[in-house]
C-alpha positions in Angstrom: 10.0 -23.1 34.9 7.0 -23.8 32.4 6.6 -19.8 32.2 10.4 -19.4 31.3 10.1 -21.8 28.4 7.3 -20.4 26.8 8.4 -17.1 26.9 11.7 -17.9 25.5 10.0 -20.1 22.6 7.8 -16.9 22.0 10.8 -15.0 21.5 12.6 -17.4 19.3 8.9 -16.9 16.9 9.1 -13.1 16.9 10.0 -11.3 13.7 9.3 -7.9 11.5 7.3 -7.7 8.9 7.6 -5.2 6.3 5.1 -3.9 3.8 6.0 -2.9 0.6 4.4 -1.0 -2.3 7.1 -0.9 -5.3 5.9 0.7 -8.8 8.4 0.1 -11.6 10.9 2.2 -13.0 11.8 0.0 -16.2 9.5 -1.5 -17.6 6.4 -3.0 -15.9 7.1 -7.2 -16.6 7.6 -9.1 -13.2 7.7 -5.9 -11.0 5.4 -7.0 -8.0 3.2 -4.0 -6.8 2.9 -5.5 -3.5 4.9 -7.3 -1.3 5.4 -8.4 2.5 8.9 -9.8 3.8 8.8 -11.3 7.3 12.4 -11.7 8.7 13.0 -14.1 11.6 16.1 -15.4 13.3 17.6 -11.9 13.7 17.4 -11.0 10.3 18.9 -14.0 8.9 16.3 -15.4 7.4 13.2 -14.4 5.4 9.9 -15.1 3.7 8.8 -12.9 0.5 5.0 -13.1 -0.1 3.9 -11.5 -3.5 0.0 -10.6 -2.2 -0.6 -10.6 -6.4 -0.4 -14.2 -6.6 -0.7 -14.9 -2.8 2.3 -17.0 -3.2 4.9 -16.9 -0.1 8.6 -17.9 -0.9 11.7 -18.3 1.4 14.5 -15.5 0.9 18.3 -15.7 0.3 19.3 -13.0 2.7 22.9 -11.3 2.9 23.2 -7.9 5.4 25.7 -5.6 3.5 25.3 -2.7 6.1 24.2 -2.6 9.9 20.4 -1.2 8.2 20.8 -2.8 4.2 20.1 -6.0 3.7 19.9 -7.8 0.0 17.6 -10.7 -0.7 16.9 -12.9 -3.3 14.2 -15.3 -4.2 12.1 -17.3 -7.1 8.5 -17.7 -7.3 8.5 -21.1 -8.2 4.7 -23.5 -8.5 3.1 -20.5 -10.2 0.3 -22.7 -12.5 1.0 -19.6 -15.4 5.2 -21.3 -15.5 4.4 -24.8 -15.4 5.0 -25.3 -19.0 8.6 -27.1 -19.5 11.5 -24.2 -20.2 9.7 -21.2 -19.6 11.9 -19.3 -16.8 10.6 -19.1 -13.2 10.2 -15.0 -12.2 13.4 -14.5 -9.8 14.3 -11.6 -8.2 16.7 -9.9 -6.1 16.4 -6.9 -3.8 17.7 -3.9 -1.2 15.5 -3.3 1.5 17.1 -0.3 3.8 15.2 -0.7 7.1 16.9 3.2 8.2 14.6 5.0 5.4 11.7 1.8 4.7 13.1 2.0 0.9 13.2 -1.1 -1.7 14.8 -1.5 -4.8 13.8 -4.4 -6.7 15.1 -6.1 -10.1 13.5 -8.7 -12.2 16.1 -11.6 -13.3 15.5 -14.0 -16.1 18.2 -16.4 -16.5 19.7 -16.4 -20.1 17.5 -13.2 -20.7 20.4 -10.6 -22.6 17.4 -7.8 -22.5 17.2 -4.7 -19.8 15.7 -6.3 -17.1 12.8 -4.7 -15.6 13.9 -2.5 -12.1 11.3 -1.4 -9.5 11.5 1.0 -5.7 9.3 1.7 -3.4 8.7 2.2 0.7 7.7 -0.1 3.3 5.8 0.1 6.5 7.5 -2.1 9.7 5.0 -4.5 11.5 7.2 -5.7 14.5 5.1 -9.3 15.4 4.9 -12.0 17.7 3.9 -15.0 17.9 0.1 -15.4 19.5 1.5 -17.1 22.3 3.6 -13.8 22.7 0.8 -11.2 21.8 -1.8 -13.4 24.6 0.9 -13.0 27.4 -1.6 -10.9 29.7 -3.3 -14.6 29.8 -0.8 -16.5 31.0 -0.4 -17.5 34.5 1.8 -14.9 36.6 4.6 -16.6 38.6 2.7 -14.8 41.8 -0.7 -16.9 40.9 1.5 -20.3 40.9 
C-alpha cells in the first residue's frame, strides 16, 4: 500500500521542462536570451527561470489551443529594480509545444513606446521527481 502511495505522489511531482533560446526581433531591452519553463499540474501551472539573472518566477498560464499555451510573468526582487518607481520587467509569452517555438514580448506598464518582441525554439526535458527517476530502488511488491 506504501508502494502505491509513493508512486502516485511521484506522479503528482512530474512535469516538462522546456528550454528556450529567444534572440530579439525589436529591439534588444528585457528580451531574455535564455529561459527554462517547467510546467506541472498538467500544464496548469508554471515556473519561468531567466538563467541571466538565475531568478525563477511563478507563471500565469492560459491554454488557447490543445499545443499553445500563453503565459505571463514579472521578475520581481531583481537588486538592479529596487529603486522606488522604476517598473518591474514583465512579460508575456506563446510557447507552441507542436513546433518547440516561443514568442516573447517585453511589457512595461505606462510605457507608450514599441515594446521590445523576441522568438525562439525550445528543447522538452520531460522530468520526474528523484523519487520517480530512483524507482529501480524501491522495493518490488514480489520482495515484500
Amino acid at each position: 500500500m506504501a508502494f502505491v502511495f509513493m508512486v502516485a505522489g511521484a506522479a503528482a511531482l512530474a512535469g516538462t521542462t522546456f528550454h528556450c533560446s529567444l534572440k530579439p526581433i525589436s529591439g534588444s531591452a528585457w528580451i531574455p536570451s535564455r529561459i527554462t519553463l517547467h510546467f506541472t499540474d498538467n500544464f496548469r501551472t508554471a515556473q519561468v527561470t531567466d538563467l541571466t539573472f538565475g531568478v525563477a518566477v511563478p507563471a500565469k498560464v492560459v491554454q488557447h489551443s490543445k499545443t499553445s499555451y500563453a503565459l505571463s510573468w514579472a521578475l520581481t526582487g531583481l537588486a538592479v529594480y529596487s529603486e522606488p518607481g522604476i517598473a518591474r520587467p514583465r512579460f508575456r509569452a506563446v510557447l507552441n509545444t507542436a513546433n518547440q517555438k516561443m514568442s516573447l514580448q517585453a511589457a512595461k506598464k505606462g510605457g507608450n513606446a514599441k515594446l521590445p518582441r523576441g522568438r525562439g525554439f525550445c528543447e522538452t526535458e520531460n522530468s520526474l521527481s528523484l523519487l520517480a527517476q530512483n524507482e529501480g530502488d524501491l522495493p518490488q511488491p514480489a520482495e515484500w
